[in-house]
N, C-alpha and C positions, 0 to 999 in steps of 0.2 A: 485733139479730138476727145469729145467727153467716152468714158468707159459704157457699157450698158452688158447689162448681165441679165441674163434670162438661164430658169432651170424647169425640167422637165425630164419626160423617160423620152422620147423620139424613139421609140419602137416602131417598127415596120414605116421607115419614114416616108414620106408622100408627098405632095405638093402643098398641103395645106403647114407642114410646117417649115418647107422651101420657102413659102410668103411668108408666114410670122416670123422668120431670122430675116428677110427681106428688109420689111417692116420695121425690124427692132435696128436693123444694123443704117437704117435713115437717121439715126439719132447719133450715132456714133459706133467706132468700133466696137463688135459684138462678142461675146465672152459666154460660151454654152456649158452650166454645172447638170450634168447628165445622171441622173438615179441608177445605182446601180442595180445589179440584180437581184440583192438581197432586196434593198428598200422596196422595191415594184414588187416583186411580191408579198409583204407585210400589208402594204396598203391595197394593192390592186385582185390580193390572195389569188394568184396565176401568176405564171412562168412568163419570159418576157420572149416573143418569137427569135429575136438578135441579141444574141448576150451582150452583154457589157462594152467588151471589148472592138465589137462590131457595131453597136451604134456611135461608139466613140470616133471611130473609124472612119464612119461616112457622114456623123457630124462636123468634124476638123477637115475636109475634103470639100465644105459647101465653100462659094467664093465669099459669099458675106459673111464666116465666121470666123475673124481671126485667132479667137483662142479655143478649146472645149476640154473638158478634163471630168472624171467620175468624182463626182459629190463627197465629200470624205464623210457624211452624217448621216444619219439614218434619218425616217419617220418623214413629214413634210414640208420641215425645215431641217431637209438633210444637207444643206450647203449652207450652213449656220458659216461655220471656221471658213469656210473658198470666201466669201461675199465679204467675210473683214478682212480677210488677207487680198483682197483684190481692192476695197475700197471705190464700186462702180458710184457715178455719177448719177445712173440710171438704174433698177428694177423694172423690167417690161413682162406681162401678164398678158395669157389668153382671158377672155371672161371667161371659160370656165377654169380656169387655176387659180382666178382669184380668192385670196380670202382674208382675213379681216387681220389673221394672225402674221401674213406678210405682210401688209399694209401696216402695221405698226412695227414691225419690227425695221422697217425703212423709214420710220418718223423719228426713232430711238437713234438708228444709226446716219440719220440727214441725209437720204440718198432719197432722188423722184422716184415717184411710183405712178408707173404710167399702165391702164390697162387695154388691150386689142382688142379692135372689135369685131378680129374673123375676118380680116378680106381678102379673097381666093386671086391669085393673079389674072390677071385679063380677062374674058371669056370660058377661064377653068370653071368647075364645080367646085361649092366646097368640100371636103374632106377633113375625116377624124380617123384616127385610126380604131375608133370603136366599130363606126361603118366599115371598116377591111377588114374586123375580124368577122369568120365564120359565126361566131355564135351569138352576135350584138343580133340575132332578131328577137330573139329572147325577151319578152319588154320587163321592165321596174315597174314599179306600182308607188303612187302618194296617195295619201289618206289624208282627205279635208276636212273632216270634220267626223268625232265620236269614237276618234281612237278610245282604245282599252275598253269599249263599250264589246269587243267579240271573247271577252277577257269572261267565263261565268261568275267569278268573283263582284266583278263590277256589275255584267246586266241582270244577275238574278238579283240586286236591290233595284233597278229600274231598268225596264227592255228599252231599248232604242238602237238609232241606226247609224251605223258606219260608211261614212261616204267615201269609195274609192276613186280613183282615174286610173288604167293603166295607159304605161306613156313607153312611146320609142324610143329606143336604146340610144339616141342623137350622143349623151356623153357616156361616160365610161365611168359610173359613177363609184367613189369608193367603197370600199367594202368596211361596213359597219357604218354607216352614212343615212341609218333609218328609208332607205328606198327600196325595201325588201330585199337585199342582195344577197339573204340567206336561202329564203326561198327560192331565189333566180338560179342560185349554183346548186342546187337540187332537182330544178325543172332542168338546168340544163345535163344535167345528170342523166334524168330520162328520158331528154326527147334531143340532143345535141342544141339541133339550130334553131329552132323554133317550136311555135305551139302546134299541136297536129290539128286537122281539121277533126269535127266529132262535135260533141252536145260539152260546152263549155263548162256544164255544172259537177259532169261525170269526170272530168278533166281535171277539176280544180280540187276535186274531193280527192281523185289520186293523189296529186302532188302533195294534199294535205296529211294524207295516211302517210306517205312515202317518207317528208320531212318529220312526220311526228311516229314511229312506230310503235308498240306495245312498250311499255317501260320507260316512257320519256320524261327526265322529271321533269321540266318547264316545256311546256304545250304553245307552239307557235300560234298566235294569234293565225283562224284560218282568213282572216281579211287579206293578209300577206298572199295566198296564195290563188284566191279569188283576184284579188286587184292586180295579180300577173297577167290570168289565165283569160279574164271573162276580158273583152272589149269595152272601150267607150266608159260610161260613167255611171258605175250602180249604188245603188242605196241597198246595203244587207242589214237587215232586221235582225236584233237579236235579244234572247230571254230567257238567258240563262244556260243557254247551254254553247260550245264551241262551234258548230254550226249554226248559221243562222236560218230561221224558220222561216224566213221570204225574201227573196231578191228583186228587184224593181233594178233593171238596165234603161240608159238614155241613149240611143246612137244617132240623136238628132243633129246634123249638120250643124245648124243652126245654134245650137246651144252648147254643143263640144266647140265651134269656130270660137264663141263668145268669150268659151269660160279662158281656153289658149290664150287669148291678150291678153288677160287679168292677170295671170298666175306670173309671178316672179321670183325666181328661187335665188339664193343670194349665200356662195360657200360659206361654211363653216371652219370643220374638221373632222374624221372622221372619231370616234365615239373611243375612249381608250378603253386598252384590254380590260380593266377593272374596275368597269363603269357598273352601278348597280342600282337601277333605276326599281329595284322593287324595295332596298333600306327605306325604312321612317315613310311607310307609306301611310297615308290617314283617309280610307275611304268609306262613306258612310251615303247612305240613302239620298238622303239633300244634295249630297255634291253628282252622286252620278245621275239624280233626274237634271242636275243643271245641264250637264255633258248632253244627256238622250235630248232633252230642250234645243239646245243651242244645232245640236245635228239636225234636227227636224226643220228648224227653223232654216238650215245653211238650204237642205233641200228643196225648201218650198219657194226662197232667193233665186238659187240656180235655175228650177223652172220656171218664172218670171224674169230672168235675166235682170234681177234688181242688186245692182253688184254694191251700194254702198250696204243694203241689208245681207248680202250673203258674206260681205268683208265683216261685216257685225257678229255676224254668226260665229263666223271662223274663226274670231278672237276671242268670242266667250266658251267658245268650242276650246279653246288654249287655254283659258285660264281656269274652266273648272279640271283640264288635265293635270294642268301643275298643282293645285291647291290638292287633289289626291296623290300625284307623285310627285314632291319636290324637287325631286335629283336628275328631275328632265331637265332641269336647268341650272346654269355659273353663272358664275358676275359676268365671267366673259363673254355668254349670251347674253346677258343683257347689255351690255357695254355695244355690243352688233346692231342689236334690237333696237335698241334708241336714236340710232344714226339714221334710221330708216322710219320708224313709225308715224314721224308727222309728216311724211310722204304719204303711207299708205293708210286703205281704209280698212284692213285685218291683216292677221296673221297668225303663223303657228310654226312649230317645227315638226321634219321630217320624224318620221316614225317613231320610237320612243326619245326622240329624244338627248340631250348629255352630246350633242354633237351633229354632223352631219349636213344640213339646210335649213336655215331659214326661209321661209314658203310666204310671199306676202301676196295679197289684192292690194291692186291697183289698176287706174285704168290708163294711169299716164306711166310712161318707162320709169324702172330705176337703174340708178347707176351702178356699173357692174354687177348687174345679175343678170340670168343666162334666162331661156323660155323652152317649155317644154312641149311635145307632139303628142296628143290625144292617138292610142291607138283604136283606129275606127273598124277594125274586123280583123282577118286574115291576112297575113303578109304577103300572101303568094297567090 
């Protein structure tokens, strides 16, 4: 029997990952490296509901898993040492755990790398253990185009507009992974489980004082806490100052359905501690009217549903970001990036950047990358 290894947290375990050891253990005997509790919260920044020792417990107890043991490594290739000392045949992958950094490192060490495409047993629903916790109503926010434009630095040399989506908590995404998940552990600070009902704008301006108080040295972009709180897909205008002077929302069916099939997010890694996307920055007049440009331009795309010009948009929307902040980006984004671009027709990364999601348009799938839910009003 070929070996197959598969690694994860398996917190609060569920059906949905009863079928992914299902699934994996069709290939051959299955072998589960389980994160321990330190690593889940480095990267997940939260406690794990079953310590360590308890999901190890009732992972080694399922009947398809012949072996499971706690990760001896940290960070997200915390079963570095288990996976040579085990020497699997196989590497098996949720789409969302995939990422580019295990993909190679299964090329280096000659072992398949096969990725899941989520399929729930029989008749079940799917299931994530994001959806079981209490506070995944909480939504993330991605930003399409004019990041750093909510930045006064950048729009008081040209105003222009920052295009948000906020999106349904579907994954559990890492912490520091540019999906706002600073912002999100601060709303969920104030409001537990979800956004309260009330005027969206008074809401957003709280969370925005609340994360940013008197005396803060670096000032949270408020797009971050806008693109939590407001629904659906807005355009915020901005001119210099951290608030933006006009919001223009879309909660058109029609054109949230559209934008949903286009968007394809495709792992990274989360952003390391000493990441500093503001060194050797070079931002001047010319480069942020390219940014306010290319944002107007993704807008005026989206409301036309004209997706090879809003995938245009969205790439020069990225390239006048990096040409002001170099350190949004490594070789090893790019090394990602190129596997994929003559697939798609734009691109950009998750929030600032140095990690976290590559964000591409396209209208046809890509492979192993995951699709995100447009939130369309209140959850309740």
């Amino acid at each position: 029997m070929k070996k197959v290894f598969v690694s994860g947290c398996y917190d609060m375990l569920h059906s949905g990952h009863v079928a992914f050891f299902e699934e994996a253990a069709t290939y051959g005997d299955l072998y589960v490296g389980i994160g321990s509790d330190k690593t889940v919260n480095e990267l997940k920044a939260r406690k794990t509901v079953n310590n360590e020792q308890e999901r190890l417990y009732m992972v080694s107890s399922l009947k398809s898993v012949k072996e499971a043991w706690i990760n001896s490594g940290s960070g997200l290739i915390d079963f570095m040492d288990d996976i040579k000392a085990l020497k699997p045949d196989i590497f098996f992958v949720n789409s969302d755990g995939h990422s580019a950094l295990k993909e190679q490192l299964c090329k280096e060490l000659g072992i398949e790398y096969i990725v899941s495409k989520r399929v729930p047993h029989g008749d079940l629903p799917i299931r994530s253990t994001t959806a079981l916790r209490e506070e995944c109503h909480i939504p993330y926010r991605i930003d399409l185009s004019g990041g750093w434009l909510d930045q006064p630095n950048v729009s008081s040399l040209c105003a222009g507009p920052v295009l948000t989506i906020s999106i349904e908590p579907d994954y559990e995404f890492n912490d520091r992974s540019g999906m706002s998940t600073s912002s999100r552990k601060k709303a969920i600070e104030l409001w537990q489980v979800d956004i309260p009902a009330g005027d969206k704008k008074k809401l957003a301006m709280t969370l925005f004082c609340f994360e940013n108080p008197p005396g803060t040295k670096y000032v949270s972009g408020s797009q971050d806490s806008l693109g939590i709180v407001m629904p659906g897909l807005n355009r915020l205008h901005y001119d210099g100052s951290f608030w933006p002077s006009e919001i223009e929302s879309i909660l058109d069916e029609d054109i949230l359905g559209w934008l949903e099939k286009r968007l394809w997010l495709v792992p990274l890694y989360p952003r390391h501690d000493d990441y500093d996307v503001l060194s050797d920055t070079n931002i001047t007049a010319e480069k942020a009217k390219k940014l306010s440009d290319a944002a107007i331009n993704a807008w005026d795309a989206l409301k036309r549903k004209d997706t090879e010009s809003f995938g245009k948009a969205v790439r020069e929307s990225f390239e006048a970001q990096i040409t002001m902040y170099p350190h949004m980006v490594s070789e090893d984004i790019f090394k990602v990036l190129n596997e994929y671009k003559d697939k798609a027709l734009g691109w950009k990364l998750s929030g600032a950047g140095g990690g976290g999601y590559l964000i591409f348009v396209s209208e046809t799938p890509l492979e192993n990358a995951i699709q995100i839910r447009i939130r369309r009003g209140d959850s309740y």
